[in-house]
Every structure is written in structure tokens, then in C-alpha cells.
N, C-alpha and C positions, 0 to 999 in steps of 0.2 A: 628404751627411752625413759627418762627420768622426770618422773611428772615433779611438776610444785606444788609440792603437798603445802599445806597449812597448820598441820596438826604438830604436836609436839610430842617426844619419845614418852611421854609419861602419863600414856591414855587409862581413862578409867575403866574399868570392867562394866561388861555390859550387864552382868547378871548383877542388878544392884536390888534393895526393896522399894517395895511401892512406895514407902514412908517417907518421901523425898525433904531432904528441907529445905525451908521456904529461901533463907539466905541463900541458898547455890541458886535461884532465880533469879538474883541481885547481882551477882558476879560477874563480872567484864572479861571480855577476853585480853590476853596481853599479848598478844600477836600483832604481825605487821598486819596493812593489807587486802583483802581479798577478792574477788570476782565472785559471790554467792548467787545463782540462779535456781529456784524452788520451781521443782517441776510435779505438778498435783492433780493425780486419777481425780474425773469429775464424772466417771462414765455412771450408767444408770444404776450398776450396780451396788454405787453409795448413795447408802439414804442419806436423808436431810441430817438428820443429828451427825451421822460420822462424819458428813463434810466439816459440820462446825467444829467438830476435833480436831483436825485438818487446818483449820481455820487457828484454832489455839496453840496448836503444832510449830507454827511457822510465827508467830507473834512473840511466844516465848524465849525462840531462840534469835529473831533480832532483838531482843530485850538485853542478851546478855552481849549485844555484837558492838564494837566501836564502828558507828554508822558516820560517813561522811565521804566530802568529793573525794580527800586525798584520803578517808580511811577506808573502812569496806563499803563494801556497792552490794546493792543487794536486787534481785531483780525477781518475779515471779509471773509464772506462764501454766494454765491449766488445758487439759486434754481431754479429749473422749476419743470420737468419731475423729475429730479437728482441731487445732492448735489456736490455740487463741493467749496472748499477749497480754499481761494485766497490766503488769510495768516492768520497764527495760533499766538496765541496770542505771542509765543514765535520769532517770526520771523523779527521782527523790535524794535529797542529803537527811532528812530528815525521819527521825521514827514514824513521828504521829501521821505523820503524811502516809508514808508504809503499812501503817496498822489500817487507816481508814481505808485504802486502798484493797486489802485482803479482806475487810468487811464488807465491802460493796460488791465482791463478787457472786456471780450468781452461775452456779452449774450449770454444763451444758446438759450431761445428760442423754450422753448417744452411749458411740462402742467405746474401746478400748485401745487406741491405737500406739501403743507406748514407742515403739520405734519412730513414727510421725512425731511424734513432741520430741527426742531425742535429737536428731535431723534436724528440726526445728530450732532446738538452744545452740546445735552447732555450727548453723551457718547464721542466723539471723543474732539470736539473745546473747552470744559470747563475742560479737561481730564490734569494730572500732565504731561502725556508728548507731550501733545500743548500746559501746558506752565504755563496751570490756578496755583493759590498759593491759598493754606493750610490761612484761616483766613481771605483773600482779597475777598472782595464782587466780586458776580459774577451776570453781569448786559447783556442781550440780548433785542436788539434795531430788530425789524421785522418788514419792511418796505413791503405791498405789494398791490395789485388793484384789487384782484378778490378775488373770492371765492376758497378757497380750496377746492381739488379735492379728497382729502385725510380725514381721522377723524385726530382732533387736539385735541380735549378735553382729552381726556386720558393721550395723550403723555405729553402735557402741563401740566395737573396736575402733573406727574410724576417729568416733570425736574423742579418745582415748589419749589414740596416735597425736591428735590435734595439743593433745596438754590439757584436755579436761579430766577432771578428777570425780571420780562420779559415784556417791552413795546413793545405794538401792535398799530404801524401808518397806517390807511388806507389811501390809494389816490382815490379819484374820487369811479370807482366803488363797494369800500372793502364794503362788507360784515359786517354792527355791531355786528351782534352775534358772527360773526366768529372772531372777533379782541377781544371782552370781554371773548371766549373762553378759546383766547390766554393768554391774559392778568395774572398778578398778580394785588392782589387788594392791595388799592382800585382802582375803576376801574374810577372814573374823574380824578385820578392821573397818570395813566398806560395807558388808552385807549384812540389813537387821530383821529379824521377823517378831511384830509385836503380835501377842494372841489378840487383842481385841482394838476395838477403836476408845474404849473407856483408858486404857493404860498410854494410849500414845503422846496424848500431853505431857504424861508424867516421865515417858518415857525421854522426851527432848529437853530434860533438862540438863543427863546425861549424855544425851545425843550431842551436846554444843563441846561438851570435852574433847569431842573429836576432831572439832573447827578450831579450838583453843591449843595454846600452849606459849613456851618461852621465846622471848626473841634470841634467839642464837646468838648475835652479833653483840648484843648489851649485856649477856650473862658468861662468856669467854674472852679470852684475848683472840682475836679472829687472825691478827696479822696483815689484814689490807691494808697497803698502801694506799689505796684512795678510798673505794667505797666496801663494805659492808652489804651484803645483801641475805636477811636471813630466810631459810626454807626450812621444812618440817625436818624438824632432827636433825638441819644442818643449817648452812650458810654457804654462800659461794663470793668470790669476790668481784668487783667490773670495778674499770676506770672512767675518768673522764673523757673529753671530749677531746679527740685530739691522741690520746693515746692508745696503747692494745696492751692486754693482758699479756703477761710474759707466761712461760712454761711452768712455773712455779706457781703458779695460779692466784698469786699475793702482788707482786711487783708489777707495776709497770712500767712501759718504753714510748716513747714519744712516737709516735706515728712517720712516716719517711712516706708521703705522698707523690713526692716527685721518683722515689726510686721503684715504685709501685708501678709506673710504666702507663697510665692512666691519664696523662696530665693533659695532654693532647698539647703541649706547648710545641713547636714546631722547632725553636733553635734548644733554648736551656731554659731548665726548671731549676729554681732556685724555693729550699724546701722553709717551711715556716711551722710554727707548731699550729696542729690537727687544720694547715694549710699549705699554699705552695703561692707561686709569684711565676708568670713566666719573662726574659729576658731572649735580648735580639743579641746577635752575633756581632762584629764591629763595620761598619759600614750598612744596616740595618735598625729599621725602626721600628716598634711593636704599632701594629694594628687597633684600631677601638677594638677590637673581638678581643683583647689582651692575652689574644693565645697566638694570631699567627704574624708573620715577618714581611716586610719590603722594603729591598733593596731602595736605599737614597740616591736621587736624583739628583746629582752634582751640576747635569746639565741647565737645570731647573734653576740656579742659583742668579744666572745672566751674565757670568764672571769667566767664561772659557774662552772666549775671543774667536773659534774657530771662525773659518772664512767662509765655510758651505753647511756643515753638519755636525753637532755635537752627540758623542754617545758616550751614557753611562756606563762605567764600569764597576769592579767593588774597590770600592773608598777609593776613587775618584773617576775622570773622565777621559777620552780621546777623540779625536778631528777623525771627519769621513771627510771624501770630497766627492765629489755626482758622478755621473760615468761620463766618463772622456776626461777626467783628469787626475791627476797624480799629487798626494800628499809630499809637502817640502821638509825641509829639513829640520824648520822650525817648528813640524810637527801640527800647526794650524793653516797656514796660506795653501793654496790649492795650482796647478800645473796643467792648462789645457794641454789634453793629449789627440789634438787635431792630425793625424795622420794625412788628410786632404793637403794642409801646410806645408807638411815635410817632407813630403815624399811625388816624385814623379810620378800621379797614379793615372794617367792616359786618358782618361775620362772623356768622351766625345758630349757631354751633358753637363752632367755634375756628379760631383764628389762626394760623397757621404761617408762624414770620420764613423767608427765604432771604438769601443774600449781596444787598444794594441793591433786594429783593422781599419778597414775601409770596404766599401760597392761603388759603383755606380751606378747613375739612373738615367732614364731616358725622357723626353716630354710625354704628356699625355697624346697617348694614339697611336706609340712608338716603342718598340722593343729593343729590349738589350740584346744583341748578338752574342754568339756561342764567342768569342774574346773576352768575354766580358766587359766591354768598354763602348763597343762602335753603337749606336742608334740605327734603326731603319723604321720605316710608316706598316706599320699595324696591317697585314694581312688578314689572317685569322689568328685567334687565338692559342697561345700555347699554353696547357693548363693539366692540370691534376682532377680528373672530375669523376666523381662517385656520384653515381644517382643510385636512391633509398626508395623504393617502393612496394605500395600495400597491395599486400596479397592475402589480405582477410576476407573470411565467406561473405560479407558485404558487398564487393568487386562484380564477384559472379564470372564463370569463366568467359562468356564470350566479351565481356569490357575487359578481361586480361589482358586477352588478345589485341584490344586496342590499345591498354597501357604498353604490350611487346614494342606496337608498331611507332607509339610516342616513343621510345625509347631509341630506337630504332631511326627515327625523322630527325629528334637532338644531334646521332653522331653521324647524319648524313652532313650537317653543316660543319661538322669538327673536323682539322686538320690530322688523321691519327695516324700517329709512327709510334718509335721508340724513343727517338727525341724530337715528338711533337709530343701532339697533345693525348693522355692517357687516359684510358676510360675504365673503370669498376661498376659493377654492379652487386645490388644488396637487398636482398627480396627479407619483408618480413609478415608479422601475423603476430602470433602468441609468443614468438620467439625469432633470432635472426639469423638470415643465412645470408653467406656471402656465395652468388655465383660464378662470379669472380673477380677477381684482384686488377688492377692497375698495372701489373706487370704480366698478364697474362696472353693478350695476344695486343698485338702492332698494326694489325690493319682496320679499320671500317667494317669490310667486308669478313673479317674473322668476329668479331665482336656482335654484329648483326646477326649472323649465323647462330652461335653461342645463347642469342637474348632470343630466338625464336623456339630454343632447345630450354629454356626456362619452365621449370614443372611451377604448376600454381599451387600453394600452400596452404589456402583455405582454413584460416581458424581468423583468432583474434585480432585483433590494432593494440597493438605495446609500441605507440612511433617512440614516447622516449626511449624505451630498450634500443630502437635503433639507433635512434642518436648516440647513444653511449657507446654501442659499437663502430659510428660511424667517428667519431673522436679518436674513440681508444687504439681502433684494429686498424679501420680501413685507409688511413692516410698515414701509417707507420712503413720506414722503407722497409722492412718486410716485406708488405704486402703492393710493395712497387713507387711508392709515393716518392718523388727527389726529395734530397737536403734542402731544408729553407734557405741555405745561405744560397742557393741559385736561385731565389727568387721568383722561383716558378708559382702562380696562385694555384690556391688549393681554392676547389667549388664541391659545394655539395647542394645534392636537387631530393628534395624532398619530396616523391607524388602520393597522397592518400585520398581516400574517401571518405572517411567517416572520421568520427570523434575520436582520442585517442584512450585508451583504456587504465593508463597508467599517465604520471605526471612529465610534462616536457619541458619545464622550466629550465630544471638547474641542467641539462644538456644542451640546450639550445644557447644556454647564456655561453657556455664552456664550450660549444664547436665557435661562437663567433671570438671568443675570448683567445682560440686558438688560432685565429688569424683566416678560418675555411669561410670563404664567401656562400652563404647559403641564399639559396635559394627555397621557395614553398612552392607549392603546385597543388591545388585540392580540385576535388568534384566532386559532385551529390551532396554528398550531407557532412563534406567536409565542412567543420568549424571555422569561420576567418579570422576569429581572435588566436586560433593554436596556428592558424597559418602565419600570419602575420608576426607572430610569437618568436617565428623560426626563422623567418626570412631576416638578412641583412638590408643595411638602411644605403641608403635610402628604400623604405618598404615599398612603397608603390614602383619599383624598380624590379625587386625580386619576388615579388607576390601575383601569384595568377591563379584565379578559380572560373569555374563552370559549371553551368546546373547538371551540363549531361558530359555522358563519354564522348558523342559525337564531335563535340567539339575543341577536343584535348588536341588534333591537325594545326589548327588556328595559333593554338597553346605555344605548340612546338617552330610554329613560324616568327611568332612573334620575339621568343624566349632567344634564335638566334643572333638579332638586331642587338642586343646587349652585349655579347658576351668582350667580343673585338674592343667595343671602346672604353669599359670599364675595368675589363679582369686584367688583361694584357699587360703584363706588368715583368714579365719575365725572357726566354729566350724566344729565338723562332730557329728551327730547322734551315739550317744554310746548305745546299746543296754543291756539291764539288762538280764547276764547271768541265771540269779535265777525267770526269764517273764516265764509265760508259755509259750509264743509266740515262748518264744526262746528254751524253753525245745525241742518243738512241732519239731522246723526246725533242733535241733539236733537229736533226736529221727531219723526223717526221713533221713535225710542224712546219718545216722548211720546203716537204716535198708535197705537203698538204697547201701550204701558201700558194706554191708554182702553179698546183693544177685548178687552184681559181683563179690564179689570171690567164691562163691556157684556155680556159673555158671564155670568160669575158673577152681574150681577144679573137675566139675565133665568132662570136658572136658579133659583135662590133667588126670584125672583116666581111662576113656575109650581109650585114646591112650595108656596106659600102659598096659593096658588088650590088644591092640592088637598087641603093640611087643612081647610080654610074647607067645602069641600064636602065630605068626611068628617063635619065636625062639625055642616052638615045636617041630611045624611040621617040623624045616631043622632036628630034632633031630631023 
């Protein structure tokens, strides 16, 4: 590493005589710059008089220094035990100010902790805010008579590494290794040992030949192109602001900030000197942030005439038209695409266009027939139905048991085949399981069976986890659910007891969003805002709670009176009068009818036989 020295190639010998003259204590230095921090043993082991040497030490040599903001800075920090601050570089422009300042110091007078003061001027006293400057040599002057009490080698390397420049004076009894420790090399240039504290005054006024010398840049032709920067025995060159030093260490190039790749401009970067400019693509306008792009709003202008909906495109727009109609030729006017109009759709009700389609629909109370056209009055309902129930250690297994038998009462009142109404089941806790699918079994009596064969799962309440699955899995024809386009409702029954553990929000918005008629069902320490949450609206329709298990029966009677005149919206199971199945349940019905009138006439005959012989015997 190449410190920034200060000094200039034409240092004086240190073996000089005492005899100093007085003019070389008048003499300035003719150097750029400096960063000067004076760091001074105050430990016990200097007496009173050697500090004041100490004291004439460091006065002498700002005597001979160009002191000011923009020339050298000078700063001074004394030690023993502890580091203590006299003034920071930033704290004087001024001599007199400096000198008085070094006069009012008063020794501390503990140990010796030279590596603690070192550590010291390199994080704190060389630091931007005491004062040091960015490019200006940073020079520390360590004045002391004993051995260090502390390790210095480390630190020393460290603020070394950092770019300080570090002369180590011993007096009397310093330590050589420990001052070469200190030191930066080379070390007959950086390391002094004076014999006594009587010769150290005289000694610095040679010592400043070593802070002194020529400015490089003002006594050679340098060859920088812009700036000049002199260092001890040399010079180096830097440019302005805006540019970078080329290869040649002399010249430089304009800076290309946009091909730097940094610009964060989102379309083009247009480069400027030691700046850039960002710019939008065509049909694009820059942002206040003057770095990112949005496409312009042609439809925003009021000037496209479309007939339904205007969309932006780049650099310019085009016509939508709503669904059930078709764009014309003139690209804006719009084309009812009523299929109900155009076509013989049979409809016993009415007719319902779709985009290139159509359905039919039935009045309320009334099913669409497996035709798809013809109406009949509302039996029972045909429907898609997943019931989701908690099976968290809450429950307790013997109210399972009641939840089986609620479950169980629902699909006594349900119509169930394969093209009736389908049932699923979906037990949860900490996690969910499906017992089974909607295309699993076809009868009442298989499904009932199946739900009494239900293991209880005893842990947590995660009801939105079921929701999610009751969305994602359980109403997918995978899992048996019909195509929407048959119309069939989709119902989901929700039973829990307690609070739920996880969040139900954004599911329960997403099952009604998805067209499944939910239903809620709680007891015990079920929540009624997360019931309520769930249930479709009208909510007092699909919401039912109860403080106990016992009366979940009630639940399941009440829950049937619903289902017929609201959900019903799809097919019914039409049976084939010409089935045997169906002969069979005529037949019987038929020979079931016969034998109660069989019975009532032969009743009504023997009472007639016995007015007849009443009316007799009065005879």
C-alpha cells in the first residue's frame, strides 16, 4: 500500500549538532496540505520539566508549519492509562490558538497505554468528523519514554493499512523495538531516539525536515491533464468531476454513466457529461421519478368514439364490445350476439343468450329437466353437497358421534343417486381429509354407512385450510362435482365448534365467489361472526348455531325446509316409465292400493250384515 507521505526526497540527516540556528526555526514549509496529529506519553513516568519539553516539541514544529482550514490541520491527543483529546484536527485555523491550547494542558499521569492512543487517532482523531480530509496526507507524530503497557503491533499495522503515516520519537528510556513497531517504514526515516528530554526541542527542529519538502507538481512539468496532486517524492494525477483517469495516469475521458449499466432508467439513457438524462420509448411518457415509463392513454383523450369500450394500445387504441356482442366492421359499433333471437332454443321458461350460447331456465320452485328445456315443480333438490366438518380435540368423541348422526339426518332428507343429488364428505382439525368424494357411492344408505365408518381426527380447527380445500379439490369433476354448464348447485355445509385457528376470510369470500352455496353450522364455542363469515346471504337463511350437541337433530330438520326452494336450480332425476324398476314400484304400489280397499270393503260388508240383522230382529 502506498501511504501519502509528506515529506520530500531531500530529508536531512538526523545526526545533526546541537548548535541549531535560530533561522531554520523561522522556515515554512513548502509543501501542500497535511492531516498532523501529535500523540504525547503523559504517563507518570514524565516528570513535570520533561512534559514542558514535550510541550516546546510540538510548538516549534507548528511554528515552522503553513497552519490553516485549507492548509495543514493540526490536531493533538495525550495518553497514559487513557486517551484523552486536547484538540481535534478540526478545532483551530490558527497558531496562537494551538500554542495556547498545548499550554493549558495538564498530564494525566497514570500508565502507559501506547496502543489505546494509537486505536484512538485511528478511529476517532483521523475520523471526517475531527476534521481529517478525503485526499490530504494523514501524518501521526508519537512522542514517548517507556515501554508500552499495551500490544501496539497490531493496532499500528492496522491504522498503517488505513493510510496513516506514523513517526515514533523515543526519549531517554523508549523502547527500540517498540518505536519500530510503531513506526511506518522506512524505519531510519520514521524511527528517532533522542538521549535526553534537554535535546528534544532542539532536536524538532530537524524533525520538521521530515513533514517539509518540495511541491512535486510546481517544481516539474507533471503532464496532468486536469489536476496535479503532489505526494512525498512524487505526484499523481485525478480529474474532474465528470471524468476518470485514463491508463496513462495523465489524461482523461469523460465518464459514459449511462453505459455503466447503473442508471436504473427503465427504456433509454441518454448520457451527459459526469451525468445522464433518462428518456421514454415512443408511445410512452416519463414518470415524476424521471427514471421509469407509462404507456399513454389514447383512450383518456375522449376522441375514439367506440360504442361499448375503449382500450389502449402502443400509440394508439381499439373498440371492445361487452359479452354477447360482436365488433363491426367499422371497428367501433357493437353487434348483439343474442342467440335466444336467432335460433329455435325450445325453452319451456326462458331463454338465456351466452357469448356463441345459450340455457334455459325454469321459474322459481321448478327444475330444469334432464332435456334441458322442459320445467317441472320442485321435488327435492338436486345438488352437489360437501359437508366440511370439525373434528378437533374440542368435539370430544362422543358429540362425533352426534356430528356422524347430523350428517347422517341431512342426507336422509336428500334425493341421492348418480343423477340425483351427490354427497361428499370432508373431516378436518390441524389438517384436511377428504372421506369421501361426490362420486363415491350413489345411494343414502352407502353414504350413511361410510359416515358411521368416519375415524375422528382429534387435533386442531384450521376451518380456513378447509375451505381452501373445499374450493380447490372437493367440487372439481375429479372428485365427482358436474360441469357448471348443467346447472346443477353446488352447496357446502360447514359444521364446527370452536374458533377457527387460522384465517377464513379470503376462502370463504372465494367458495361464494365461486358460485358454492355455503352454508355455516356451529355449536359450543363456535364464533357467529366466522359463522356468519361463511354462510351465504341471505345469512339468516344459511346460518344456524346451538349452545349444545343435543340439539344439532332440530339443526338438521330445520336445514331441510331450505334446500328445495332455494338451491334448486338445476336437473331432477327423471325416471323411465317403460324400467323394470319402475314397472316393479308400480306393480307394488298398485297391489298395495288393492289390498286397502280389500280391507275397507270387507269391513263396510260385515257392518252391513249387521244392521240387516238389527233390523230383523226389531221385526
Amino acid at each position: 500500500m502506498k501511504l501519502l507521505l509528506t515529506c520530500t526526497s531531500m530529508l536531512l540527516t538526523l545526526v545533526i549538532h546541537l548548535e541549531a540556528r535560530p533561522q531554520e526555526a523561522l522556515q515554512k514549509c513548502k509543501m501542500g496540505p497535511i492531516d498532523l496529529v501529535f500523540i504525547i506519553d503523559s504517563s507518570r513516568s514524565v516528570r513535570p520539566f520533561e512534559f514542558e519539553t514535550m510541550r516546546k516539541f510540538m510548538i516549534d514544529i507548528i511554528h515552522t508549519l503553513d497552519v490553516g482550514a485549507n492548509a495543514t490541520r493540526v490536531g493533538v491527543v495525550q495518553y497514559s492509562s487513557q486517551v484523552q483529546n486536547v484538540f481535534s484536527l478540526r478545532s483551530f485555523t490558527r497558531k496562537a490558538d494551538m500554542v495556547k491550547a498545548i499550554n493549558e494542558i495538564i498530564p494525566l499521569a497514570q500508565g502507559t497505554m501506547t496502543g489505546l492512543a494509537i486505536q484512538y487517532a485511528m478511529n476517532v482523531a483521523f475520523s471526517g468528523q475531527e476534521g481529517a480530509r478525503r485526499g490530504v496526507p494523514s501524518v501521526a507524530v508519537i512522542v514517548t519514554d517507556g515501554r508500552p503497557q499495551d500490544r501496539v503491533a497490531e493496532v499500528a499495522q492496522q491504522a498503517r493499512e488505513k493510510g496513516i503515516e506514523i513517526y515514533a520519537v523515543g526519549v531517554a528510556r523508549a523502547d527500540m523495538s517498540s518505536l519500530r513497531a510503531m513506526a511506518s517504514p522506512e524505519f531510519e526515516e520514521h524511527v528517532f531516539l533522542v538521549e535526553s528530554f534537554d535535546l528534544i526541542h532542539q532536536f524538532g527542529l530537524q524533525f520538521k525536515d521530515k513533514l517539509c519538502g518540495l511541491d512535486m507538481c510546481t517544481e516539474m512539468d507533471h503532464g496532468c491533464q486536469h489536476v496535479c496532486v503532489s505526494e512525498t517524492r512524487s505526484y499523481h494525477c485525478e480529474c474532474h468531476a465528470g471524468y476518470t483517469l485514463n491508463a496513462d495516469g495523465k489524461t482523461c475521458s469523460a465518464i459514459n454513466l449511462c453505459a455503466q449499466g447503473n442508471h436504473n432508467c427503465e427504456h433509454i439513457c441518454d448520457n451527459s457529461l459526469g451525468s445522464y438524462t433518462c428518456r421514454c420509448r415512443a408511445g410512452y411518457y416519463l414518470n415524476q421519478d424521471k427514471h421509469t415509463c407509462t404507456m399513454i392513454d389514447y383512450c383518456s383523450f375522449g376522441n375514439h368514439s367506440c360504442q361499448h369500450e375503449c382500450v389502449s394500445v402502443l400509440n394508439g387504441y381499439l373498440c371492445r364490445c361487452n359479452d354477447g356482442f360482436t365488433i363491426q366492421d367499422d371497428g367501433k359499433t357493437c353487434k348483439s350476439d343474442d342467440m335466444c333471437n336467432s335460433v329455435e332454443h325450445g325453452c319451456e321458461f326462458r331463454c338465456v343468450s351466452t357469448p356463441g350460447s345459450y340455457y334455459c331456465v325454469c321459474p322459481e320452485g321448478q327444475l330444469l329437466q334432464q332435456d334441458g328445456k322442459s320445467c317441472s315443480t320442485c321435488r327435492t333438490a338436486i345438488i352437489d353437497l360437501v359437508l366440511v366438518i370439525d373434528g378437533s380435540k374440542s368435539v370430544r368423541p362422543q358429540n362425533f358421534e352426534l356430528v356422524k348422526q347430523f350428517v347422517n339426518q341431512v342426507v336422509d332428507t336428500l334425493d341421492v343417486s348418480a343423477n340425483g343429488t351427490r354427497v361428499g364428505l370432508v373431516q378436518y382439525s390441524s389438517r384436511v381429509r377428504t372421506e369421501f368424494t361426490l362420486n363415491q357411492y350413489h345411494s343414502a344408505d352407502a353414504i350413511k354407512a361410510a359416515v358411521l365408518k368416519v375415524d375422528y381426527m382429534e387435533k386442531g380447527t384450521m376451518t380456513g385450510l378447509a375451505l381452501k380445500h373445499l374450493v380447490e379439490n372437493s367440487f372439481s369433476e375429479a372428485e365427482g362435482a358436474r360441469p357448471p354448464a348443467r346447472h346443477i348447485p353446488r352447496v357446502g355445509l360447514v359444521f364446527t365448534d370452536g374458533r377457527s385457528q387460522d384465517d377464513i376470510s379470503e376462502w370463504a369470500k372465494k367458495a361464494k365467489e365461486a358460485d358454492i352455496t355455503m352454508y355455516a353450522v356451529g355449536v359450543g364455542k363456535a364464533v357467529e361472526e366466522e359463522l356468519q363469515e361463511i354462510a351465504s346471504d341471505p345469512v339468516d337463511k344459511h346460518f344456524f348455531y346451538s349452545a349444545d350437541f343435543t340439539a344439532i337433530n332440530q339443526i338438521a330438520e330445520n336445514l331441510k325446509l331450505n334446500i328445495c326452494a332455494e338451491e334448486s336450480l338445476g336437473e331432477i332425476e327423471v325416471k323411465d316409465p317403460c324400467a323394470c324398476e319402475t314397472l316393479v314400484e308400480f306393480q307394488q304400489s298398485t297391489m298395495s292400493t288393492l289390498e286397502q280397499l280389500t280391507q275397507k270393503l270387507t269391513v263396510m260388508t260385515a257392518r252391513l250384515e249387521d244392521l240387516e240383522n238389527q233390523l230383523l230382529s226389531k221385526k
